[in-house]
C-alpha positions, 0 to 999 in steps of 0.5 A: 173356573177362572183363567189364570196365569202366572207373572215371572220377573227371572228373580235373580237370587243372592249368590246366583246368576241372571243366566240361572235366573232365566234358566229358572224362568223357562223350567217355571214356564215348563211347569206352569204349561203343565198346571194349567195356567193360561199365560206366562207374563214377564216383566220389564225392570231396569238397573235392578241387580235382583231382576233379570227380565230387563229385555222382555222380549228376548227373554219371552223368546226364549221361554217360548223356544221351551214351551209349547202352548202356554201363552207367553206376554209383557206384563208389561213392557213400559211404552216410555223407555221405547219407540212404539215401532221398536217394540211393535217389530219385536213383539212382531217377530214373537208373534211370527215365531209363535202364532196365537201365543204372544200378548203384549202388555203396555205400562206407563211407568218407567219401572225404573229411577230417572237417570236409568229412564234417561239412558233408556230413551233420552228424548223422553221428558214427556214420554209419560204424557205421550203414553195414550198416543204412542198405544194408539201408534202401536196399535196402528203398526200391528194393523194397517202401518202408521203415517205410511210406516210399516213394522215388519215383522208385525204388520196386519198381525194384530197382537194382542194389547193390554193396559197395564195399572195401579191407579184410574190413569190405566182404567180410564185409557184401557176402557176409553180404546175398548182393552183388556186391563190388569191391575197391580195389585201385587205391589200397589192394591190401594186403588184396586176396586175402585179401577176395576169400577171405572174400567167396567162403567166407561168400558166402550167395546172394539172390534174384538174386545165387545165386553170388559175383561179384567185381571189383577196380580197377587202374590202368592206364598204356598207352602205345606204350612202356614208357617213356612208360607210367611217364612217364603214371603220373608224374602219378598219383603226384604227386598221390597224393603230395600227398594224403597231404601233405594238400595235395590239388590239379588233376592235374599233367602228367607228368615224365620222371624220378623225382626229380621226383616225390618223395623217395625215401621218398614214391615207395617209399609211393606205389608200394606203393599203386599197385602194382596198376598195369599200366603200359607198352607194349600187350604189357606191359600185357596179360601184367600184366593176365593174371596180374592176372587170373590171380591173383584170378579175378575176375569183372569188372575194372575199369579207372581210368586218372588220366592228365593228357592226354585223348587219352593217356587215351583211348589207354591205356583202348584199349589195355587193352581191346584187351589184354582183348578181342583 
């Protein structure tokens, strides 16, 4: 059996909250810890009216507070916006409050528009290119300090690193430092296989990573049919379709038939990003994440699930797991 995990954004749903969001987030947590999965991943997202999970780390906390095994980590925290000290003393204080849980995912992109990127960090115009050296600098702050700078909390605790990807960039640099890597293929599958190629050949092993470990993210759409599967992926496909228009907002309920979602040409881009989506009935679902896995080989999956109605979110993570862990 493969490790799986789960990927949480505290998705902000049409007429509600960000404190339901995060509310919804820790039941989710509750859950997943129940059904075995592995790590409760959240992500970092800016001036997003749809996504609540914008202070990773407080978040993570807080679901933490309300769990009392299950992994908790960034997937990822987007190093660019942040000092890498800032974000080594706060993943720090995580790892100090719960030991042997908290692993800290790295990305490179800003996960948000550039005005928005320029307020996070306002000395960042080449933040992106200093990525492979601010990894390295916070690496050093979760070991001995770094240029005689200690994080405290953080210092000597070693927490856990992982590179975050959609293209080689991140294959090459997790394989290059010997860390574990994830691929988004929830969102940006094009380059998938051929990551997970260069990651495994220019793999070099580091004191405790002697072997690649490889993960990738897909969404998954459970339901009790196949036709309610499409109907729950609606909404995640509504809101895709407005990020891209630039028109980024809370997560719409979902609809029945297709005209309602796009135009033609907007489903056929949208499908193609989500085309990494296990979606329908239990049996659907588990031959789909079969092959999925069957295909990459992965060695952990991780599962994200941006459904509209809690509970249908619940169900659908239940029945991924179930598929996983009969």
């Amino acid at each position: 059996m493969k490790a799986y995990s789960l990927l949480d954004l505290a998705p902000i749903t049409e007429g509600s909250t960000a404190r339901q969001a995060l509310l919804n987030s820790r039941d989710l947590a509750q859950h997943a810890q129940q059904q075995g999965y592995k790590r409760f991943w959240m992500a970092e997202h800016h001036n997003s009216s749809g996504i609540a999970s914008a202070a990773t780390a407080v978040a993570l906390g807080f679901v933490a507070a309300g769990t009392s095994s299950i992994r908790i980590g960034a997937a990822g925290v987007m190093l660019p916006n942040h000092s890498p000290l800032v974000i080594a003393e706060q993943f720090g204080t995580l790892a100090s409050l719960y030991p042997d849980r908290v692993d800290l995912g790295l990305g490179r992109a800003p996960g948000t528009d550039g005005k928005t990127m320029l307020a996070l960090r306002r000395d960042n115009l080449d933040a992106a290119e200093r990525f492979p050296q601010d990894v390295q600098e916070l690496r050093n702050y979760f070991d001995q300090g770094h240029d005689g700078v200690k994080a405290v909390p953080g210092h000597g605790l070693r927490v856990p690193l992982w590179i975050l990807g959609s293209s080689l960039f991140g294959a090459q640099l997790a394989a290059y430092l010997g860390l574990p890597y994830l691929f988004a293929s929830h969102f940006a599958p094009d380059h998938l296989h051929t990551a997970l190629k260069v990651y495994r050949e220019q793999y070099q092993p580091s004191p405790g990573h002697p072997q690649p470990y490889a993960g990738a993210a897909v969404n998954v759409f459970a339901a009790d049919t196949d036709a309610e599967g499409r109907r729950l992926m609606s909404s995640m496909q509504q809101q895709f379709i407005a990020l891209r228009k630039g028109e980024p907002g809370p997560l719409k309920p979902p609809v029945s038939h297709e005209h309602e979602i796009g135009s033609v040409v907007e489903l056929a881009q949208v499908n193609h990003a989500l085309r990494e989506s296990a979606v329908g009935s239990p049996a659907s679902v588990k031959a789909w994440l079969q092959e999925f896995l069957a295909k990459t080989q992965v060695d952990e999956l991780i599962l994200t699930s941006h459904v509209y109605d809690h509970e249908a979110r619940i169900k659908s993570f239940a029945i991924a797991a179930q598929a996983l862990n009969p």
